[in-house]
LOGU-451736 format. One record per residue (C-alpha): residue in one letter; residue number from 1; chain; x, y, z. Coordinates in steps of 0.1 Angstrom, whole numbers, plus 5000, padded with zeros to 4 digits. Each point is the difference from the previous one (the first is absolute). Example, Ala and Ser with C-alpha at 12.3 -4.5 7.8 and 13.67 -1.06 7.14 Angstrom:
2
<"A",1,"A",<5123,4955,5078>>
<"S",2,"A",<5014,5034,4993>>
END
This chain:
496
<"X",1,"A",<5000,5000,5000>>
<"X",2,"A",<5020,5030,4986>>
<"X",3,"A",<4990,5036,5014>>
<"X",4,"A",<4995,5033,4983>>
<"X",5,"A",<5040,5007,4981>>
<"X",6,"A",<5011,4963,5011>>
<"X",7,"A",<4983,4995,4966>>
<"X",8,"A",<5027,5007,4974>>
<"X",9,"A",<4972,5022,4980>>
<"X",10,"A",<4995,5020,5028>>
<"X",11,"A",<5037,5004,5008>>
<"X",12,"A",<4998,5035,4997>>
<"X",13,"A",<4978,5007,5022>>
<"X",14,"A",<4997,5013,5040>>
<"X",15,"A",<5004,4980,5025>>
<"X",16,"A",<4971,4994,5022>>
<"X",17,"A",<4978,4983,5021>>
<"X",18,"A",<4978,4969,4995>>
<"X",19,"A",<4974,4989,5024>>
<"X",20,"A",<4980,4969,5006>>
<"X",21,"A",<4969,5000,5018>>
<"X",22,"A",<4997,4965,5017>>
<"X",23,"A",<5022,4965,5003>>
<"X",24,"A",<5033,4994,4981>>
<"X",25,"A",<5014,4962,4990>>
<"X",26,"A",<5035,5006,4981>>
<"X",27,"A",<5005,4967,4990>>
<"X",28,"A",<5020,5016,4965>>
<"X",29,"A",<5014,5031,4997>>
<"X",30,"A",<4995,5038,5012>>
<"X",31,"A",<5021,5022,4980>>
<"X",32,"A",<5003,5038,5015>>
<"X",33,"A",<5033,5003,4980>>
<"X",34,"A",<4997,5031,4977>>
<"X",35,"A",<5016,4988,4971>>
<"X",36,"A",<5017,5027,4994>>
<"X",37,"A",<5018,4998,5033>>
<"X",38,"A",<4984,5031,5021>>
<"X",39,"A",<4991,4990,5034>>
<"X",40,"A",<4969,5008,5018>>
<"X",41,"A",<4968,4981,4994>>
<"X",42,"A",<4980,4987,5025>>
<"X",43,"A",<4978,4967,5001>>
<"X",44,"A",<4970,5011,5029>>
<"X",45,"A",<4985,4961,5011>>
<"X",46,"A",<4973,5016,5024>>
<"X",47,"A",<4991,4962,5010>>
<"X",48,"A",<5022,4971,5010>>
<"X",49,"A",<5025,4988,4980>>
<"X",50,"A",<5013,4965,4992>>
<"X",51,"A",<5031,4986,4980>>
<"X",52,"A",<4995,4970,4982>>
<"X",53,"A",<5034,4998,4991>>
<"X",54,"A",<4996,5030,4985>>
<"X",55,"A",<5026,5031,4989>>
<"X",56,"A",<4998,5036,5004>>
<"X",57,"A",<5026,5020,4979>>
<"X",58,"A",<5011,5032,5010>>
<"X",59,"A",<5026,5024,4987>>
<"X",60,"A",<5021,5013,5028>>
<"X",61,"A",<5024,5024,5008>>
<"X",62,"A",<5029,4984,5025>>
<"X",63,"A",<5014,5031,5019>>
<"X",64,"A",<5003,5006,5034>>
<"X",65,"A",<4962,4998,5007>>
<"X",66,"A",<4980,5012,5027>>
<"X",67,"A",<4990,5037,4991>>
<"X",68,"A",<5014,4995,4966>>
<"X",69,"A",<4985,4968,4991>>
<"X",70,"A",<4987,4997,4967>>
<"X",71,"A",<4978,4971,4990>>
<"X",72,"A",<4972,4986,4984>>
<"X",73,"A",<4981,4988,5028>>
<"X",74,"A",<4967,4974,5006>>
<"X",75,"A",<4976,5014,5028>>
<"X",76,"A",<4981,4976,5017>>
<"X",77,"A",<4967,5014,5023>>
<"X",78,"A",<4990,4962,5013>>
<"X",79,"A",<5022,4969,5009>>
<"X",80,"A",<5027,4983,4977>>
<"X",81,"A",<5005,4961,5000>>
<"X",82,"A",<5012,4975,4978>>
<"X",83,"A",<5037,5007,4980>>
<"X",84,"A",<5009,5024,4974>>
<"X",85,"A",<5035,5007,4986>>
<"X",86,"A",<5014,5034,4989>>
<"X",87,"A",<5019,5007,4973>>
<"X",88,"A",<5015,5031,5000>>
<"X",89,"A",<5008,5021,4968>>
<"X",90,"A",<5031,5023,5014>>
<"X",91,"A",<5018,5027,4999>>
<"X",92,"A",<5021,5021,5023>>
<"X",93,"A",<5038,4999,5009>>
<"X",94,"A",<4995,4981,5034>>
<"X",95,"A",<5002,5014,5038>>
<"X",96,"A",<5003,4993,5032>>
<"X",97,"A",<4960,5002,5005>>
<"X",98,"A",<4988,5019,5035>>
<"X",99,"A",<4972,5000,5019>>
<"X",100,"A",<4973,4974,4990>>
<"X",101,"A",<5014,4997,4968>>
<"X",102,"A",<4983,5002,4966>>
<"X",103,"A",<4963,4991,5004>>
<"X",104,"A",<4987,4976,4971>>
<"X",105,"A",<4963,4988,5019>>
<"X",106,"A",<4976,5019,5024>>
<"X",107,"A",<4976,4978,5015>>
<"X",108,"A",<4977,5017,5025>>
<"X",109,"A",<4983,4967,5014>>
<"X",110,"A",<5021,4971,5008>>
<"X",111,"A",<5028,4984,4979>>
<"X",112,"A",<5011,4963,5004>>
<"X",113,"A",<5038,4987,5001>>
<"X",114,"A",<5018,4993,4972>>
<"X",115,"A",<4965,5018,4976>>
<"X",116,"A",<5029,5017,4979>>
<"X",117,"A",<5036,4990,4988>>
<"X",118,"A",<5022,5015,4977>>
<"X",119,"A",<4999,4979,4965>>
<"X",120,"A",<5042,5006,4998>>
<"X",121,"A",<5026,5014,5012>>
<"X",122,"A",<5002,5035,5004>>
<"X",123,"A",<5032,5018,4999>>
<"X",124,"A",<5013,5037,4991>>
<"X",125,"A",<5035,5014,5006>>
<"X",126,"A",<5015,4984,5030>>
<"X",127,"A",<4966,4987,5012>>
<"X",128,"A",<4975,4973,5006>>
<"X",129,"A",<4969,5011,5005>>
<"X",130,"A",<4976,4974,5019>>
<"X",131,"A",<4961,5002,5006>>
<"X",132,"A",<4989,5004,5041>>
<"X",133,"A",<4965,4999,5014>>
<"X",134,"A",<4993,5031,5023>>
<"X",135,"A",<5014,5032,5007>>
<"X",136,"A",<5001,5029,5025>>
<"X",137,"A",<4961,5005,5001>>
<"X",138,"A",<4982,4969,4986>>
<"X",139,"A",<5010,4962,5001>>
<"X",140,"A",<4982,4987,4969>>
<"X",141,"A",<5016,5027,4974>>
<"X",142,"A",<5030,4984,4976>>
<"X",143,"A",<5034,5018,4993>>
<"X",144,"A",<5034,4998,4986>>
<"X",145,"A",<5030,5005,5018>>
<"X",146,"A",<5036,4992,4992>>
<"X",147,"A",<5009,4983,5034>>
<"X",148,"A",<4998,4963,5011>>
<"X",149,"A",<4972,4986,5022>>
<"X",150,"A",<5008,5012,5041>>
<"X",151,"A",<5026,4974,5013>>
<"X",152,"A",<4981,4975,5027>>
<"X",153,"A",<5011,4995,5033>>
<"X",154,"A",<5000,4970,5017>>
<"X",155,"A",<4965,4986,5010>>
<"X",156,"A",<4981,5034,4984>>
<"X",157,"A",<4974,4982,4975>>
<"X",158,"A",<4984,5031,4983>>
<"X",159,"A",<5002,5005,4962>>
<"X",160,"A",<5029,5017,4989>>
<"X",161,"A",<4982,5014,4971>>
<"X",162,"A",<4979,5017,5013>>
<"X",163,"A",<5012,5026,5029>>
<"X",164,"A",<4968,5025,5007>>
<"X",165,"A",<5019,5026,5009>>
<"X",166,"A",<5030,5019,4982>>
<"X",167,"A",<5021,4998,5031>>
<"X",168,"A",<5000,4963,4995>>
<"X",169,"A",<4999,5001,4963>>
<"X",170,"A",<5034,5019,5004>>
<"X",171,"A",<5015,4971,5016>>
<"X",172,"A",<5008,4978,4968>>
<"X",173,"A",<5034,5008,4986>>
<"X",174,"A",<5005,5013,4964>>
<"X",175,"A",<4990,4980,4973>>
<"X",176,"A",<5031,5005,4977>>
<"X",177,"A",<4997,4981,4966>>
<"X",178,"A",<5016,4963,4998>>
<"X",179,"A",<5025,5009,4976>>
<"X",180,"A",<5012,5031,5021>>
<"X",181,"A",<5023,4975,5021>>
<"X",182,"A",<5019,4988,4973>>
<"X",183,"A",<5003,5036,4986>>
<"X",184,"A",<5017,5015,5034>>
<"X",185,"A",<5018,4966,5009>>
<"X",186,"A",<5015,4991,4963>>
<"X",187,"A",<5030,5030,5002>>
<"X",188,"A",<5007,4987,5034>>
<"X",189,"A",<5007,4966,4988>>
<"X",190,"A",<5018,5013,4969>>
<"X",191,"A",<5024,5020,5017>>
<"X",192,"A",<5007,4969,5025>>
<"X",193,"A",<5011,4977,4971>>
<"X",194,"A",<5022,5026,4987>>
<"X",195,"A",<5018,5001,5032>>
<"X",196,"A",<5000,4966,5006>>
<"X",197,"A",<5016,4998,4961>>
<"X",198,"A",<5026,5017,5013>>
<"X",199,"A",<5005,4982,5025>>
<"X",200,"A",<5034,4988,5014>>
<"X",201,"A",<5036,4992,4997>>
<"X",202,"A",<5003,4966,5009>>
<"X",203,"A",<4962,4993,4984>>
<"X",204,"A",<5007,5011,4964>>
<"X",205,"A",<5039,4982,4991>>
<"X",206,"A",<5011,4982,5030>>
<"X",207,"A",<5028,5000,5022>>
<"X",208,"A",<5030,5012,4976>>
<"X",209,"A",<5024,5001,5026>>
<"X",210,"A",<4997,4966,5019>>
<"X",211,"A",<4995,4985,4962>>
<"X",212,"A",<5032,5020,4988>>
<"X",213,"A",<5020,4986,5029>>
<"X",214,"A",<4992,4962,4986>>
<"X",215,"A",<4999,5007,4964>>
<"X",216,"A",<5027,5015,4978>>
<"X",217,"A",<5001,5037,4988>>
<"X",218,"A",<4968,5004,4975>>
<"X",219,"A",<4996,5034,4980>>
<"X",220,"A",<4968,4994,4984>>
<"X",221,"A",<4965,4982,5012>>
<"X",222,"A",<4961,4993,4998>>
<"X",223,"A",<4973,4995,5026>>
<"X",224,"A",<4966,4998,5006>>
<"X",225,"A",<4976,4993,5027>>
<"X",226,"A",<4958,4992,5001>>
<"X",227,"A",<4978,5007,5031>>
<"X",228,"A",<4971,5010,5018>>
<"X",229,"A",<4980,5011,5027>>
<"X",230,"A",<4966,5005,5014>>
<"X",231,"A",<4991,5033,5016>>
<"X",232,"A",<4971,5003,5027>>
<"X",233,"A",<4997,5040,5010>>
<"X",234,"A",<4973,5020,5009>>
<"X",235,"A",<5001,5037,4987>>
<"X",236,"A",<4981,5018,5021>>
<"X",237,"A",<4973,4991,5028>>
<"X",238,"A",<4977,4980,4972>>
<"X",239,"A",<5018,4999,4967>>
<"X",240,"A",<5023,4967,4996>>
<"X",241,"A",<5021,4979,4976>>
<"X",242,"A",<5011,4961,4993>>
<"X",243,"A",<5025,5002,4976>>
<"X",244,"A",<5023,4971,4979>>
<"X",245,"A",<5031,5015,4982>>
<"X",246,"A",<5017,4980,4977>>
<"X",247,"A",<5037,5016,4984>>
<"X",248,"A",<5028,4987,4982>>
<"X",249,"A",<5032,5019,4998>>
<"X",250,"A",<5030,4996,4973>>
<"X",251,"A",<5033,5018,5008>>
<"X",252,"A",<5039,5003,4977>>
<"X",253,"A",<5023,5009,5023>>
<"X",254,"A",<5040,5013,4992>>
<"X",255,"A",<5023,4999,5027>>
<"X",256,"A",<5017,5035,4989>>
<"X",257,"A",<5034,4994,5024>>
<"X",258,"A",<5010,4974,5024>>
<"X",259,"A",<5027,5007,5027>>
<"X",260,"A",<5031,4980,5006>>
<"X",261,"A",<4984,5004,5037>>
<"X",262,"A",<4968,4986,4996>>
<"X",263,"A",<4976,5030,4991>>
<"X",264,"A",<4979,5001,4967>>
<"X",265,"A",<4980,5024,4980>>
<"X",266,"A",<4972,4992,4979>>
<"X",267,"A",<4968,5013,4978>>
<"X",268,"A",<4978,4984,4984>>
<"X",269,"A",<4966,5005,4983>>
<"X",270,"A",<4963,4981,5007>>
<"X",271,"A",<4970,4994,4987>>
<"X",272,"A",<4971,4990,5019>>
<"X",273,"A",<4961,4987,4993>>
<"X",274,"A",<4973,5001,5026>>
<"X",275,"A",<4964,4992,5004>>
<"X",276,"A",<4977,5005,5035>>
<"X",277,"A",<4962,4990,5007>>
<"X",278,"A",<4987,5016,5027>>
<"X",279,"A",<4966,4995,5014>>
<"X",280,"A",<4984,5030,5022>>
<"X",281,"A",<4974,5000,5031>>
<"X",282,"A",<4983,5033,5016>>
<"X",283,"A",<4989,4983,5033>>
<"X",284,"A",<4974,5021,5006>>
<"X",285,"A",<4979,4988,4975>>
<"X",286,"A",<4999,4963,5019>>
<"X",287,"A",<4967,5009,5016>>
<"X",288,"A",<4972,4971,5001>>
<"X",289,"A",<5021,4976,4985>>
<"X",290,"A",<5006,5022,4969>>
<"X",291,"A",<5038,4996,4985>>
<"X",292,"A",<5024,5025,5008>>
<"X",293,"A",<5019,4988,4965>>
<"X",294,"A",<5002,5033,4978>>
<"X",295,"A",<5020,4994,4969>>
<"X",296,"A",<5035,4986,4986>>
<"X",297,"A",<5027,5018,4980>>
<"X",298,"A",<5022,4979,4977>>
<"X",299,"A",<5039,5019,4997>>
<"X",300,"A",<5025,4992,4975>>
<"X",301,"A",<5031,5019,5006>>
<"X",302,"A",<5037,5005,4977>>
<"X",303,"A",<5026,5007,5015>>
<"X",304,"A",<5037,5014,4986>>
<"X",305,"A",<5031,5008,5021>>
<"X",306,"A",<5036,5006,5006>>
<"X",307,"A",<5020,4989,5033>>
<"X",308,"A",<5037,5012,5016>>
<"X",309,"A",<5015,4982,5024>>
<"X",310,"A",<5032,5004,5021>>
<"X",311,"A",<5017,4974,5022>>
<"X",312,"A",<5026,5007,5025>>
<"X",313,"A",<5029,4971,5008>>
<"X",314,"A",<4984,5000,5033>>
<"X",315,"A",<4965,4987,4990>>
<"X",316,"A",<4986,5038,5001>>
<"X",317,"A",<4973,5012,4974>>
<"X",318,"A",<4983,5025,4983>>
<"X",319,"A",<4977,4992,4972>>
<"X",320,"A",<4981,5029,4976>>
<"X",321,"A",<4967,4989,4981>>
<"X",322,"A",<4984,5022,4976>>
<"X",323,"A",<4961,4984,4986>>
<"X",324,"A",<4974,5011,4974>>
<"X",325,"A",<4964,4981,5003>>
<"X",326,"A",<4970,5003,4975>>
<"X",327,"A",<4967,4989,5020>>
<"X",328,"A",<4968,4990,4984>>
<"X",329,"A",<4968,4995,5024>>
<"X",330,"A",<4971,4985,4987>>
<"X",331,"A",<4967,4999,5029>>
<"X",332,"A",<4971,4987,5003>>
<"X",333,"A",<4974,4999,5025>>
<"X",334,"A",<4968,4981,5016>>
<"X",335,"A",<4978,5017,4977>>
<"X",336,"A",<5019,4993,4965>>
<"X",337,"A",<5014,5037,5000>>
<"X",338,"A",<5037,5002,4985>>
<"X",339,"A",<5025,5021,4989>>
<"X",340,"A",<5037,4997,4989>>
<"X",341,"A",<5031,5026,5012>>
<"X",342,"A",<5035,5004,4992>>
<"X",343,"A",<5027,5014,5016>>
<"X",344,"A",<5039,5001,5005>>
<"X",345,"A",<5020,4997,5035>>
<"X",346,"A",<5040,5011,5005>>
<"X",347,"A",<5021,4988,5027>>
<"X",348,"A",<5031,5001,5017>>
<"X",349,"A",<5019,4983,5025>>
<"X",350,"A",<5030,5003,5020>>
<"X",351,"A",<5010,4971,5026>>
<"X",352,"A",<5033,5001,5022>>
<"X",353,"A",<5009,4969,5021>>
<"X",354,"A",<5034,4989,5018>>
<"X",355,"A",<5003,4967,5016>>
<"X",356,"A",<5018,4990,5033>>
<"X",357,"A",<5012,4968,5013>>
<"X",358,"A",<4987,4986,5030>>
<"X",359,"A",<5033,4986,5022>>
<"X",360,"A",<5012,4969,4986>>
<"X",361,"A",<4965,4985,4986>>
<"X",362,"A",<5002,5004,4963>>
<"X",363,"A",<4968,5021,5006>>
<"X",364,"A",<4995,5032,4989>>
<"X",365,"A",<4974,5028,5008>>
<"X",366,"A",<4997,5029,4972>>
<"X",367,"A",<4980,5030,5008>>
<"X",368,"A",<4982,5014,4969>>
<"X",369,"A",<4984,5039,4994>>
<"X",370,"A",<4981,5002,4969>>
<"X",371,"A",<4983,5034,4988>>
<"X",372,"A",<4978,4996,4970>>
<"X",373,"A",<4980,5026,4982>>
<"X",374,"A",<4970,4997,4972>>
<"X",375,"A",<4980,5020,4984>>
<"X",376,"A",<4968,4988,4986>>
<"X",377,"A",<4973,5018,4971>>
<"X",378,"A",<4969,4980,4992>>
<"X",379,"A",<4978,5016,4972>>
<"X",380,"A",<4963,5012,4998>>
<"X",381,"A",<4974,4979,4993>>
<"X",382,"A",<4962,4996,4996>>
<"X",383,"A",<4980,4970,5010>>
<"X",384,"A",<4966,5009,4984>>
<"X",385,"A",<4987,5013,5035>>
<"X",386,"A",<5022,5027,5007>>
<"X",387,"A",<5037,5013,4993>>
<"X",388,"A",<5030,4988,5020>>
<"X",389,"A",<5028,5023,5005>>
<"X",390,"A",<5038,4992,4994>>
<"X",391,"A",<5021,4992,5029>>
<"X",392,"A",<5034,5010,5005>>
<"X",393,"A",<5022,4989,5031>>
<"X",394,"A",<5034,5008,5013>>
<"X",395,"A",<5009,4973,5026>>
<"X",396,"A",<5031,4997,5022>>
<"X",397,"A",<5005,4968,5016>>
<"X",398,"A",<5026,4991,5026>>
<"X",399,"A",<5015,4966,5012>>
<"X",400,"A",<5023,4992,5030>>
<"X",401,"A",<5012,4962,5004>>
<"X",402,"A",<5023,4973,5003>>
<"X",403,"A",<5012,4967,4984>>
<"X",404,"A",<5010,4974,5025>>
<"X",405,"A",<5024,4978,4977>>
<"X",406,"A",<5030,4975,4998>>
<"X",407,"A",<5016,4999,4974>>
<"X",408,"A",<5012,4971,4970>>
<"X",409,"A",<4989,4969,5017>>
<"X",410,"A",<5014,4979,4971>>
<"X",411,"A",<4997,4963,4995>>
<"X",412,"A",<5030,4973,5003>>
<"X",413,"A",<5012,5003,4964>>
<"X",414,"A",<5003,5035,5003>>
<"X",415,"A",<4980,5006,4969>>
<"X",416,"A",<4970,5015,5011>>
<"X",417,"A",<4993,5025,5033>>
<"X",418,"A",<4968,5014,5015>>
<"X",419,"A",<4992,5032,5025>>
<"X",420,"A",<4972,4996,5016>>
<"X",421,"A",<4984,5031,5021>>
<"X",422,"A",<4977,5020,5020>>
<"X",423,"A",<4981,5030,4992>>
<"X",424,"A",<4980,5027,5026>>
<"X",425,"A",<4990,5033,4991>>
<"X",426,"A",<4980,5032,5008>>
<"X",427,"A",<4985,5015,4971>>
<"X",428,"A",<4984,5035,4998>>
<"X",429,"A",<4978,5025,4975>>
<"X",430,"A",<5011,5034,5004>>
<"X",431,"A",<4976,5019,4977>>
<"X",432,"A",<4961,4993,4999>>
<"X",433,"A",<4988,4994,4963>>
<"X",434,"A",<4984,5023,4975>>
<"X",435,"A",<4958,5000,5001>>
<"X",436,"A",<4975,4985,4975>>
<"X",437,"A",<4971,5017,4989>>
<"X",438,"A",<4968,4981,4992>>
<"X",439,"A",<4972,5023,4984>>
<"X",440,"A",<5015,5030,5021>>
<"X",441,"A",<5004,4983,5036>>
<"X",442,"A",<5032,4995,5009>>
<"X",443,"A",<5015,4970,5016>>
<"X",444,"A",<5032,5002,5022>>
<"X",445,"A",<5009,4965,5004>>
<"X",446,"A",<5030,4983,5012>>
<"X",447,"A",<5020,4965,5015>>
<"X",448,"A",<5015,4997,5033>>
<"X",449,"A",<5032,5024,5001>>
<"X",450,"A",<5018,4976,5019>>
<"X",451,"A",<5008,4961,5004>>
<"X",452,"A",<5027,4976,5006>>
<"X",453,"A",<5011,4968,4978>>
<"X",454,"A",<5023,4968,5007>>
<"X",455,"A",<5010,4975,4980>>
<"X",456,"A",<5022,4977,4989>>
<"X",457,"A",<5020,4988,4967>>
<"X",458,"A",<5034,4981,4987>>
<"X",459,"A",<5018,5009,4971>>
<"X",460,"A",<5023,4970,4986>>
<"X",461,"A",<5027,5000,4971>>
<"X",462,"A",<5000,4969,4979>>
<"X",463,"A",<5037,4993,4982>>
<"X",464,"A",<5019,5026,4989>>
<"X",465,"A",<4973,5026,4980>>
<"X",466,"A",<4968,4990,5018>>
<"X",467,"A",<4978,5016,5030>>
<"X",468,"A",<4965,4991,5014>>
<"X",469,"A",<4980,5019,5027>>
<"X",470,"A",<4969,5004,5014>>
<"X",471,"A",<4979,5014,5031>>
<"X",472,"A",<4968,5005,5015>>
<"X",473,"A",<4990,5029,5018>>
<"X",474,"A",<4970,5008,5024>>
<"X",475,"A",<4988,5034,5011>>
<"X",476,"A",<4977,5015,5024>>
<"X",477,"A",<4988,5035,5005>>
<"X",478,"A",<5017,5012,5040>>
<"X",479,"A",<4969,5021,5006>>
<"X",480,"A",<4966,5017,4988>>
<"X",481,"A",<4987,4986,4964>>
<"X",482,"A",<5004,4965,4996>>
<"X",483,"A",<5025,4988,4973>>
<"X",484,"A",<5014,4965,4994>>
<"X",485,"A",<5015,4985,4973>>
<"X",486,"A",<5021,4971,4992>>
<"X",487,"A",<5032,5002,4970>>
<"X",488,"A",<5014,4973,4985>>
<"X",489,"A",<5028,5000,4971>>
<"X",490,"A",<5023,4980,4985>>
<"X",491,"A",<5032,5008,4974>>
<"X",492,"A",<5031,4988,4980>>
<"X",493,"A",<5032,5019,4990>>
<"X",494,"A",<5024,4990,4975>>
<"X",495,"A",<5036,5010,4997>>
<"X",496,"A",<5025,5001,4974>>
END
């Protein structure tokens, strides 16, 4: 049942209102929706009304509501029964919505639970806007607001959806849009793989010296090393992230001098290939059993970079790493939204370490500093909702540690050796990250600042051009936002 300009040849015409005298059954469809998109008419039942399964389509402006509210709207003078979906013809840039919200139904008898529900979702900017029964003055009228249902305490039993007044009504948290989480969380994420690209020393071509002290004299060789990990971390009070990273690294390395001593200097070139999945939650959409899952973004990351390192006789080192990585996000969310972003990451690193003997033991303990810097420019995007901005980080990270080690362990023959060790550090964010903006709200996210890791790994030379290592690593966040993750790698160097 069209009204008035719903009728495409009376699209040019006023809105208005349309009245029925008695009873109304919807068991099809009521269409309010001006056709050419102008919002105002009014549907007057001044009987009861009953949904069938029936739909009532109204064009609606999603703003901030309340005073402003702009909406077709069905006005009910008896009771209202039965179910009746609404499908909402939008328009409107999205807000934060105040007040009662955006009202859609007046009913100035009694309305049942559950007479109306939305026939999608509805969403606009950074928003979700969901349908409540009740408001400030009157419990049976229906309205949009972009918050979630109020959180239940323990043992309360009243229905969430439907808080009489506006002081409870205020109670429910924002409703930000799935696909928000992933937005705010994703350059977090990307700028963590880039420093953990970067990553260390000992991780990326070995141990040089312990394998240069079995091996003869090499001027030239190649590595490479696979890994992973899987990052737990909650971004702010609500927003969180399971992420799996996957990387492989490729390295040429020239040893540029070698002293009569002991000491070495080398460069050397890499070329690295990366692909994350991470999965997002917003917890405070787990209300009545509903799913706090939000979304996914798929990451495939390239990586090119250049390395100097310096050894001292004495076991001392300081090693250079310079990094360029391309980024391309690809998200999706619960609701089949998507959108694809590209973006580019630079990095530098520079790590000192010196290593000490411990008495007579053959063990070693080899304090490490390591001050790493990144800077990080996703693009713009648009999603077919709203715009997302571009984000662009600067991000200093610091790391104090040690490696607990002894040295060559090397088998009867004498043709193979093996260092086994012990890692423990502190690791801390000095700068908090740049801000995404969804649809003009801005979001301010960021991981835990600071966390420890330990670990442990061996690195073993094979014969005379040959060398194996490998460690696992597992860290936890010391305080505040919870952050865990757990790194695992493997690599192989040859020499000539």
């Amino acid at each position: 049942m069209p009204a008035a300009n719903a009728l495409a040849s009376f699209a040019s015409g006023n809105n208005g209102t349309f009245s029925i005298g008695g009873n109304l059954n919807n068991a099809g469809i009521v269409n309010l929706a001006a056709a050419s998109g102008r919002i105002g008419n009014v549907l007057n039942v001044a009987g009861n009304y009953t949904g069938t399964n029936g739909q009532v389509v109204l064009n609606t402006l999603l703003n901030e509501g309340g005073a402003a509210s702009q909406s077709d709207k069905l006005v009910v003078g008896g009771n209202v029964n039965g179910t009746t979906a609404i499908k909402l013809n939008q328009s409107g840039s999205g807000a934060q919505t105040v007040g009662d919200g955006i009202q859609l139904v007046q009913v100035n008898g009694t309305s049942a639970a559950n007479s109306f529900h939305l026939a999608g979702p509805v969403q606009a900017g950074a928003f979700q806007y969901m349908l409540f029964q009740g408001g400030a003055t009157d419990a049976n009228d229906w309205y949009l607001r972009s918050q979630l249902a109020a959180q239940i305490a323990p043992g309360d039993t009243s229905d969430p959806t439907a808080p009489p007044p506006a002081s409870a009504a205020a109670r429910g948290p924002v409703a930000y849009r799935p696909a928000v989480v992933g937005y705010s969380v994703t350059p977090l994420l990307n700028a963590d793989y880039g420093f953990s690209l970067l990553g260390r020393l000992h991780e990326r071509v070995g141990d040089i010296p312990n394998a240069d002290s079995t091996q003869p004299v090499h001027t030239n060789g190649v590595w490479g090393r696979i890994g992973g990990q899987n990052l737990n971390a909650d971004a702010n009070d609500r927003f969180s992230a399971d992420e799996h990273t996957f990387f492989a690294q490729f390295g040429k390395d020239w040893t540029l001098s070698h002293d009569a001593s002991g000491g070495s200097t080398h460069a050397g070139a890499t070329l690295a290939f990366g692909s994350t999945s991470a999965k997002f939650r917003d917890s405070a959409r787990n209300i009545l059993a509903t799913s706090d899952s939000t979304g996914s973004v798929e990451t495939q990351a390239q990586s090119i970079g250049s390395y100097w390192t310096r050894y001292l006789p004495d076991g001392s080192y300081f090693d250079g790493v310079g990094q360029l990585t391309h980024y391309q996000n690809r998200y999706g969310d619960i609701f089949g939204d998507s959108g694809s972003q590209n973006g580019f990451g630079a990095g530098v690193s520079g790590e000192i370490g010196k290593p000490f003997a411990l008495g007579s033991t053959g063990v070693a303990i080899e304090p490490q500093a390591q001050l790493l810097y990144q800077y990080l420019h996703l693009n713009s995007f648009d999603d077919g909702v709203s715009p997302i901005s571009s984000n662009t980080t600067n991000g200093l990270r610091g790391r104090l540690g040690f490696r607990l080690f002894k040295a060559s362990l090397s088998n009867d023959s004498k043709t193979s050796s093996v260092t086994p060790y012990f890692t423990a550090d502190v690791l801390h964010d000095f700068f908090s990250p740049g801000q995404t903006t969804v649809g003009g709200t801005s979001f301010d996210n960021e991981l835990e600042k600071t966390w420890y890791d330990i670990g442990i790994g061996i690195t073993g030379s094979v014969g005379k051009h040959s060398e194996a290592y490998a460690n696992v690593k597992y860290e936890h966040s010391w305080g505040g936002a919870y952050r865990r993750n757990v790194f695992g790698q493997a690599g192989y160097r040859l020499s000539w």
